[in-house]
Backbone as a chain_set.jsonl record, in Angstrom:
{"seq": "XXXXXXXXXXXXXXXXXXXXXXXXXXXXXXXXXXXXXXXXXXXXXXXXXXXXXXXXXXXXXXXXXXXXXXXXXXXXXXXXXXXXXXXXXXXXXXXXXXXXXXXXXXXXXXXXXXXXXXXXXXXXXXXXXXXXXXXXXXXX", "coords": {"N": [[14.76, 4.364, 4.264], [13.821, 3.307, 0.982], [10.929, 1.546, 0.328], [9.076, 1.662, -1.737], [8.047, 2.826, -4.594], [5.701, 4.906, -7.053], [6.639, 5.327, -9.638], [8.505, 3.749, -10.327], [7.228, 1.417, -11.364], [5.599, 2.579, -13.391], [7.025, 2.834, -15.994], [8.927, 1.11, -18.665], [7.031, -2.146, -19.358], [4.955, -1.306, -18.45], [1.467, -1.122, -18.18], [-0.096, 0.383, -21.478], [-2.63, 1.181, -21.216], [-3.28, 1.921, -19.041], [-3.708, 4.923, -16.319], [-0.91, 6.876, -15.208], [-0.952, 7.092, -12.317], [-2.362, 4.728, -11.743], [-0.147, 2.899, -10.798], [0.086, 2.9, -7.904], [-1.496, 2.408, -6.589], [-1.153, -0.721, -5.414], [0.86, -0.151, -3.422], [-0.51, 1.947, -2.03], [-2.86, 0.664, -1.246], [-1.504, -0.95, 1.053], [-0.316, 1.236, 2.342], [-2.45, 2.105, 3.541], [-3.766, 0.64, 4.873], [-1.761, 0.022, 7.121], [-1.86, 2.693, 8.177], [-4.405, 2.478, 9.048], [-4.014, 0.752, 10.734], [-2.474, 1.415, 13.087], [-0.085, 2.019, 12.603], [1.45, 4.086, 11.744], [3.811, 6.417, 11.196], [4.754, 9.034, 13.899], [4.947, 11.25, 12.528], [4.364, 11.37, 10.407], [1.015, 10.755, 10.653], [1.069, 13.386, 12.304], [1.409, 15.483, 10.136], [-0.239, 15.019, 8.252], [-3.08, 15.213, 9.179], [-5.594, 16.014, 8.689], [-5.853, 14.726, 6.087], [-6.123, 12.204, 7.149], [-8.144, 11.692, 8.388], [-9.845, 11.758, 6.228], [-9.302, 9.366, 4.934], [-9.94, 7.475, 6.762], [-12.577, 7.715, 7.217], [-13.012, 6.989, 4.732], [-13.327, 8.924, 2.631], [-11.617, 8.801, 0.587], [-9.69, 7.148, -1.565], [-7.167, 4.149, -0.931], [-5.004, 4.277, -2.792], [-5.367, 7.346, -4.018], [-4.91, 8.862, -1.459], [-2.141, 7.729, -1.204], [-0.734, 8.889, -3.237], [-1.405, 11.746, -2.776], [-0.095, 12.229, -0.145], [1.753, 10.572, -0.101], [3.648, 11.028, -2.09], [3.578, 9.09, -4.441], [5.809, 7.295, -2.855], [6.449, 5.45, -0.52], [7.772, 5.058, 1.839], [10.28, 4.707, 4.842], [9.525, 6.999, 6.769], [6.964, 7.255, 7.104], [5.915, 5.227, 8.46], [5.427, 3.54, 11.527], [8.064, 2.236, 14.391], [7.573, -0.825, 14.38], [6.032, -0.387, 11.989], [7.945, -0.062, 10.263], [9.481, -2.563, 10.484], [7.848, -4.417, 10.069], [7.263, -4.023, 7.215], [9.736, -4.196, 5.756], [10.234, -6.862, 5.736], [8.214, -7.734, 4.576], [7.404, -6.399, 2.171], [9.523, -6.554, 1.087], [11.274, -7.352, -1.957], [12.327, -9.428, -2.728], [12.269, -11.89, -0.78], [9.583, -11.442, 0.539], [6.397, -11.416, 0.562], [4.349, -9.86, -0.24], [3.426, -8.472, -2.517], [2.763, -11.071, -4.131], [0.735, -12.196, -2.586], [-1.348, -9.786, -2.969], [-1.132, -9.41, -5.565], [-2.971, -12.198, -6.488], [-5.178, -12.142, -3.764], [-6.308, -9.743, -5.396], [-5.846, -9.764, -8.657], [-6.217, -11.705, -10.107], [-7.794, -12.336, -12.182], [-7.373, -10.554, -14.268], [-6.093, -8.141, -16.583], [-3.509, -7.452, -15.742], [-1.238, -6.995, -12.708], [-1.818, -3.917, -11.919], [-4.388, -3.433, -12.764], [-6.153, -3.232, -11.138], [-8.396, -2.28, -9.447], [-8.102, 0.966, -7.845], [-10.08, 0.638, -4.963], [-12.307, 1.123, -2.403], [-13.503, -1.541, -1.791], [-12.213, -3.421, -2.787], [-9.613, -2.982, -0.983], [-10.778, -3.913, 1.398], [-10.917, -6.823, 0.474], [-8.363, -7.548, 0.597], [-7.472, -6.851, 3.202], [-7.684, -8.436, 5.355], [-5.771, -10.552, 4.585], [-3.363, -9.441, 4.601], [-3.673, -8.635, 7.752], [-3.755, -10.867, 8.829], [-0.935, -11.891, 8.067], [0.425, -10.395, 9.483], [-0.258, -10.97, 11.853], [0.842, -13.075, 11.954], [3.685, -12.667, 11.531], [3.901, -11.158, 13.576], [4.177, -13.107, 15.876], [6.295, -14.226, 15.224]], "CA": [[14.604, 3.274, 3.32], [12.039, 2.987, 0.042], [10.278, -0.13, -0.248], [8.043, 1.468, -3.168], [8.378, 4.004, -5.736], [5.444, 4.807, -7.961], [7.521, 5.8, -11.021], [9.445, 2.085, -10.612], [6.115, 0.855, -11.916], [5.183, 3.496, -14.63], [7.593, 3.203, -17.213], [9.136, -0.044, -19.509], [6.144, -2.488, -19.59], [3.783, -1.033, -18.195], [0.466, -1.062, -19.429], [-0.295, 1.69, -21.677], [-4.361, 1.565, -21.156], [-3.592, 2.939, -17.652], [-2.97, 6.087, -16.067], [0.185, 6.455, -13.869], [-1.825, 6.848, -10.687], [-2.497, 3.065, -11.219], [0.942, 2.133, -10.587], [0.774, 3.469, -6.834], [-2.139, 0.949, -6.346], [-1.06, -1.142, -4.473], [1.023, 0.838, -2.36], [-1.359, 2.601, -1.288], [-3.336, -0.144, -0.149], [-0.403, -1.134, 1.975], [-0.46, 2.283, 3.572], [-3.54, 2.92, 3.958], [-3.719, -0.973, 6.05], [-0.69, 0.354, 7.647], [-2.045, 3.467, 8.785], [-5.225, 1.852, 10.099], [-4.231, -0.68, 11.749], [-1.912, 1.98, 14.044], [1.491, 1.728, 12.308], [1.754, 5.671, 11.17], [4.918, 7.402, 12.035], [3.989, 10.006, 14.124], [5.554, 12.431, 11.865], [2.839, 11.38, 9.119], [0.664, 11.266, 11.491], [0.682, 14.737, 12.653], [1.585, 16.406, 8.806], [-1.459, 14.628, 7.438], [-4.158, 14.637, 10.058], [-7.004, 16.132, 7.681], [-5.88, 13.744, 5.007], [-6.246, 10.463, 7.568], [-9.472, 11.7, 8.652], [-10.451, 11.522, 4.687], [-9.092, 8.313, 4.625], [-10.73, 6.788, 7.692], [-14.261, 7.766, 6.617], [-13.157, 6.381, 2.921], [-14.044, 9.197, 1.471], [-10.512, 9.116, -0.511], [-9.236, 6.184, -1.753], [-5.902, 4.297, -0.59], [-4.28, 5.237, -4.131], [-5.222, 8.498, -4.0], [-4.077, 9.12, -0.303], [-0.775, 7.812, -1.241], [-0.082, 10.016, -3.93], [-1.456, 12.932, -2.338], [0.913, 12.17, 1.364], [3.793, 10.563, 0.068], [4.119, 11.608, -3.868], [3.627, 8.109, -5.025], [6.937, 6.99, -2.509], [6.377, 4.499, 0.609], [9.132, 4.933, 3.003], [10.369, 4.393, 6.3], [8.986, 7.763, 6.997], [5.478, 7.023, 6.872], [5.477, 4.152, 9.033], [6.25, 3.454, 12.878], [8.821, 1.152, 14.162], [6.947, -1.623, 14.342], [5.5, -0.735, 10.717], [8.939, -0.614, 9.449], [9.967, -3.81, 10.943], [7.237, -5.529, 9.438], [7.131, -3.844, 5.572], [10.652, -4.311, 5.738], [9.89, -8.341, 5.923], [6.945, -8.123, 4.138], [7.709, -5.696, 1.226], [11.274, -7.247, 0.635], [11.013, -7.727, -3.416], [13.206, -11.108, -3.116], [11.448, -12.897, 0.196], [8.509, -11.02, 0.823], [5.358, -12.166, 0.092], [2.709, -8.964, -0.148], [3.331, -8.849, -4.212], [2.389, -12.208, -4.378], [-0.607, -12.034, -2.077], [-1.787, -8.603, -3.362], [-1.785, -10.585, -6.97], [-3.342, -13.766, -5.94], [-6.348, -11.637, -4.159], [-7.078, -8.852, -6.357], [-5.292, -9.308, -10.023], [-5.896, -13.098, -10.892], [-8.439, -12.224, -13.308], [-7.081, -8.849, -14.551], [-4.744, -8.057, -17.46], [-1.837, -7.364, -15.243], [-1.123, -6.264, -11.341], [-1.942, -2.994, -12.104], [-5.126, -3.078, -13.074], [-6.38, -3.547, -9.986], [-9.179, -0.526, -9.092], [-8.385, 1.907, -6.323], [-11.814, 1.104, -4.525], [-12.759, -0.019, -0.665], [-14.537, -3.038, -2.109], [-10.532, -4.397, -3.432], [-9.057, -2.785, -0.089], [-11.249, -4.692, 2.198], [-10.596, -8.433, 0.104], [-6.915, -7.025, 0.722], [-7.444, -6.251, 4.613], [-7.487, -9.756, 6.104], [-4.636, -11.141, 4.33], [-2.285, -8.165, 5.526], [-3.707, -8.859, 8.991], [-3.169, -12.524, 8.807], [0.455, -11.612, 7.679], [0.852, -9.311, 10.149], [-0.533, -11.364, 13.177], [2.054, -14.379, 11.653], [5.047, -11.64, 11.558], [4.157, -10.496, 15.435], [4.765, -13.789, 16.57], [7.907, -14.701, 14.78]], "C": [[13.332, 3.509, 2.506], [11.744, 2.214, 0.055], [9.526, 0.171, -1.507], [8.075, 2.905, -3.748], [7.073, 3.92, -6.952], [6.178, 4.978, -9.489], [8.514, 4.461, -11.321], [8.862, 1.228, -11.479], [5.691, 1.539, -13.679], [6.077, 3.378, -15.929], [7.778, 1.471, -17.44], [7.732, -0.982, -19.716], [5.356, -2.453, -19.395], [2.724, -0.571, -19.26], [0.125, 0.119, -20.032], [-2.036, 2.263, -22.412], [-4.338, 2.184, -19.883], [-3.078, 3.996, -17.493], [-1.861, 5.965, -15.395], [-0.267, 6.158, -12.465], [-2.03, 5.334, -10.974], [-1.252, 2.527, -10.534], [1.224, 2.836, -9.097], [-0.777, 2.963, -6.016], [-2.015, 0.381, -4.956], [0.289, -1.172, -3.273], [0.401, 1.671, -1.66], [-2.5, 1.96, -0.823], [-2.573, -0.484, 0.978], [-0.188, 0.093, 3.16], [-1.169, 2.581, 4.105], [-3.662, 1.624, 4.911], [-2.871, -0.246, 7.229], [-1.171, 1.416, 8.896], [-3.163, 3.438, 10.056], [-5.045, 1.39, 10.949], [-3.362, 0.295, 13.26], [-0.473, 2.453, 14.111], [1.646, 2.879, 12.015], [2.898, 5.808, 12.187], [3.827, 8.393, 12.896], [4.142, 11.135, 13.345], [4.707, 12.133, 10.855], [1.825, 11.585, 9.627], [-0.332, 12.793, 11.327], [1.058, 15.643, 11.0], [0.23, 15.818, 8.13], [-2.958, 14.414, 8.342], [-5.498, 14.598, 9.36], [-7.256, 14.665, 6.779], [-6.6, 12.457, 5.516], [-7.386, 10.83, 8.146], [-10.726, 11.328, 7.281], [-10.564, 10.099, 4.418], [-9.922, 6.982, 5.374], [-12.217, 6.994, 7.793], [-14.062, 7.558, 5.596], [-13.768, 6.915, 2.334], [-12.638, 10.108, 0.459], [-9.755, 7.739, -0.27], [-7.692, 5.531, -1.291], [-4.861, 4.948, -1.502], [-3.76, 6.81, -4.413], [-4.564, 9.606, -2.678], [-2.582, 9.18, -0.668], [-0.144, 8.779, -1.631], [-0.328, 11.439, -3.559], [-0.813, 13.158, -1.02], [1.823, 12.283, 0.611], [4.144, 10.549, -1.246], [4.341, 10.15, -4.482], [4.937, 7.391, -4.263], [6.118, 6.009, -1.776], [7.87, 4.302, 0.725], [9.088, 4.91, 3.913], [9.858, 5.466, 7.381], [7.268, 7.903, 7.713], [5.086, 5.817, 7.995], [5.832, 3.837, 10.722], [7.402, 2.84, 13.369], [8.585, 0.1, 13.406], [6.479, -1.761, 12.599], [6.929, -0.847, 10.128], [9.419, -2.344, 9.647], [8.886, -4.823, 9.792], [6.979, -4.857, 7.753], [8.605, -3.974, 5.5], [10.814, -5.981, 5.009], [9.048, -8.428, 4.732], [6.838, -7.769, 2.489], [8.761, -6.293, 0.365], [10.339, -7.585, -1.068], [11.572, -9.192, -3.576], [12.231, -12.032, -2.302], [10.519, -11.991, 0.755], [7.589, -11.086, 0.291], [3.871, -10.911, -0.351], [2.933, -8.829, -1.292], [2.368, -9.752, -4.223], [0.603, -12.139, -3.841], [-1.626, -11.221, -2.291], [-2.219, -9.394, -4.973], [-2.94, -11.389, -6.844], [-5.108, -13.196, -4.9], [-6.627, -10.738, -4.687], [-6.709, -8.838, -8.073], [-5.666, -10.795, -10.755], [-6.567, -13.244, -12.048], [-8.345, -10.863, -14.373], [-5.682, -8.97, -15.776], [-3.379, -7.769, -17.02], [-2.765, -6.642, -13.27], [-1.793, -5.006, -11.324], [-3.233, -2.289, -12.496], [-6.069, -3.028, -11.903], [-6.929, -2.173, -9.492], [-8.853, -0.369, -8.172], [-9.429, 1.869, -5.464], [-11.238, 0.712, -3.135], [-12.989, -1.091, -0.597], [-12.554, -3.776, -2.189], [-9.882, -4.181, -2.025], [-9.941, -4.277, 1.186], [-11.187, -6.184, 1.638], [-9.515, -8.447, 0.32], [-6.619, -7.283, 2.483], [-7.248, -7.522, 4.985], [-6.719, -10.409, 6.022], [-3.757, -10.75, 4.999], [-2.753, -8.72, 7.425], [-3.694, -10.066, 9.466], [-1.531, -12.524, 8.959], [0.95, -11.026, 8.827], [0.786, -10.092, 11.732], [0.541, -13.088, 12.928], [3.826, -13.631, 12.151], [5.261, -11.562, 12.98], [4.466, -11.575, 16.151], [5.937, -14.409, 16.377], [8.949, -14.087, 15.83]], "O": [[12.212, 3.785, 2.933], [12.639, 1.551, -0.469], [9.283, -0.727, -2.313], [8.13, 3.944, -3.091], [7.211, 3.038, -7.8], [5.679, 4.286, -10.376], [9.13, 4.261, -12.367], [9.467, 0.451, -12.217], [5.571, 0.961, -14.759], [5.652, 3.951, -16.932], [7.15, 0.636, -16.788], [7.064, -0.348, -20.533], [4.554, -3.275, -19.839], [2.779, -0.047, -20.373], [-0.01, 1.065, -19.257], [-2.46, 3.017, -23.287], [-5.255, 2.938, -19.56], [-2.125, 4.346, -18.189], [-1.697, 4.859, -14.879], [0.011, 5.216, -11.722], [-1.691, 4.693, -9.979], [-1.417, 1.667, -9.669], [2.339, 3.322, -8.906], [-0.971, 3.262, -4.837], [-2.471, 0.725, -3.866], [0.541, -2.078, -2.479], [0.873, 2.107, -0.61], [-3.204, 2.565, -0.014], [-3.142, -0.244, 2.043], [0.017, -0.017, 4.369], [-1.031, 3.266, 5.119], [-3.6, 2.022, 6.075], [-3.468, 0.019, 8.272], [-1.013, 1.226, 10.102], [-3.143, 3.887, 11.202], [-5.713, 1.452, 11.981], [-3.617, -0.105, 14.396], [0.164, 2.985, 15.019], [2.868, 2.764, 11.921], [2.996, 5.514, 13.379], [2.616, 8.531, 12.727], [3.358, 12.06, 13.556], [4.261, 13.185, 10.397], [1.321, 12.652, 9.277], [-1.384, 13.184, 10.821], [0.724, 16.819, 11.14], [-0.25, 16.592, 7.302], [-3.766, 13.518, 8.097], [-6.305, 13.668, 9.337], [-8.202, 13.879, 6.721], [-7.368, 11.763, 4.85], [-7.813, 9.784, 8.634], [-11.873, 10.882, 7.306], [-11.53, 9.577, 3.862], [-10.357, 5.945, 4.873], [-12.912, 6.306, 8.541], [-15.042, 7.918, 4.944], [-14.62, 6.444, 1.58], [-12.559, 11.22, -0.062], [-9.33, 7.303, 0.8], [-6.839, 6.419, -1.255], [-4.079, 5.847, -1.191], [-2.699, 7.334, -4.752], [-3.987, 10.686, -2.808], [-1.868, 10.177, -0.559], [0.678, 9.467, -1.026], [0.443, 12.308, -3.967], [-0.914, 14.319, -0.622], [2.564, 13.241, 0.389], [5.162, 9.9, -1.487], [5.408, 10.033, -5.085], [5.429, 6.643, -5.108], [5.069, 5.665, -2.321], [8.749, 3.72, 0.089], [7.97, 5.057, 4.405], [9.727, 5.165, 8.567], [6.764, 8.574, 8.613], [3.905, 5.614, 8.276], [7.021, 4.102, 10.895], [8.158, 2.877, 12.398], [9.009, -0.128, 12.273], [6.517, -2.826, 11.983], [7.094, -1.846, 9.428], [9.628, -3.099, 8.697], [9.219, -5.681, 8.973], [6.272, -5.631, 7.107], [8.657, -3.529, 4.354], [11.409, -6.204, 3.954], [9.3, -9.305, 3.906], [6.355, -8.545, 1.665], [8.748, -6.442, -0.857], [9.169, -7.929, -1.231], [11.24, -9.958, -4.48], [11.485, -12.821, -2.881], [10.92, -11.74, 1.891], [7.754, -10.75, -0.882], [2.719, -11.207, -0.668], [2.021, -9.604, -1.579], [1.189, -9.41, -4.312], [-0.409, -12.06, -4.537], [-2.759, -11.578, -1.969], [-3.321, -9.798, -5.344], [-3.982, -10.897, -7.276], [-6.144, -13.763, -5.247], [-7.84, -10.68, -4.484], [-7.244, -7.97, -8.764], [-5.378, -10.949, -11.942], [-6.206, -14.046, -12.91], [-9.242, -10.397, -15.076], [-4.67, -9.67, -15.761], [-2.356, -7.816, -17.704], [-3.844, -6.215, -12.859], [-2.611, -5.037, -10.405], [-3.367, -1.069, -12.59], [-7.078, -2.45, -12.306], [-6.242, -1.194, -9.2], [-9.049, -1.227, -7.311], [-9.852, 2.96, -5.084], [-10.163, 0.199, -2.823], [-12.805, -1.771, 0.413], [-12.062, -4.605, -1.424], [-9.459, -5.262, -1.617], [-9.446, -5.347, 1.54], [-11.472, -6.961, 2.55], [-9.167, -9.628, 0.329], [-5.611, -7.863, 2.888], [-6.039, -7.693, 4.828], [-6.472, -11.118, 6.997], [-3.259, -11.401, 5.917], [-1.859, -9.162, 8.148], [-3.607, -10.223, 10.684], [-0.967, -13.108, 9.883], [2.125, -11.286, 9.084], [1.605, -9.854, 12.62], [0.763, -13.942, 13.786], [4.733, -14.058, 12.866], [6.319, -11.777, 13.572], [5.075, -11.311, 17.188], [6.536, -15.052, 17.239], [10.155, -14.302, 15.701]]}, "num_chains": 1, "name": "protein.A"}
């Protein structure tokens, strides 16, 4: 399963003051949460170990992780059971709420979703929600 496709983002209205790498954003906050928190396939995992050592000393952004693992994708690949189960829920484009929440803290003052910097500083105002979400999900 995909839940996220940079290139879904990049074309029709997207903004055209950004680069494409923006539009894989905030997917790659999502993975990079994901990966932290313990949810990695093992099969990402073990094909990216250097990478998640880069990532876990933040000295490469979630954005740029993404697109350099999973080619701007987020799939069921990338994630454990457990992480599928819950981006499955969480991701859903109809009843899933991490759009919304991903908006709402990092874009409310921003010319669109998308503008939204790749940093640590935006990941970490990001981090507590997801783990709010996440500790709501585990007891459902």
């Amino acid at each position: 399963m995909k839940y996220d496709d940079a290139t879904w983002h990049s074309g029709g209205d997207y903004p055209s003051d950004l680069p494409d790498e923006a539009a894989a954003t905030h997917s790659g906050m999502f993975l990079a949460w994901a990966l932290l928190k313990g949810l990695g396939s093992e099969g990402h995992l073990n094909d990216f170990a250097e990478e998640l050592k880069l990532l876990q000393k933040q000295e490469v952004t979630p954005g740029a992780y993404f697109l350099a693992t999973c080619d701007g994708q987020l799939s069921h690949d990338e994630l454990s059971e457990t992480g599928n189960f819950f981006a499955a829920a969480y991701l859903d484009l109809e009843q899933g709420a991490y759009f919304k929440d991903y908006e709402k803290a990092l874009a409310t003052a921003l010319p669109s979703f998308y503008h939204v910097p790749d940093t640590w500083e935006n990941f970490e105002l990001l981090r507590p929600i997801l783990e709010s979400r996440f500790a709501i999900w585990s007891r459902s």
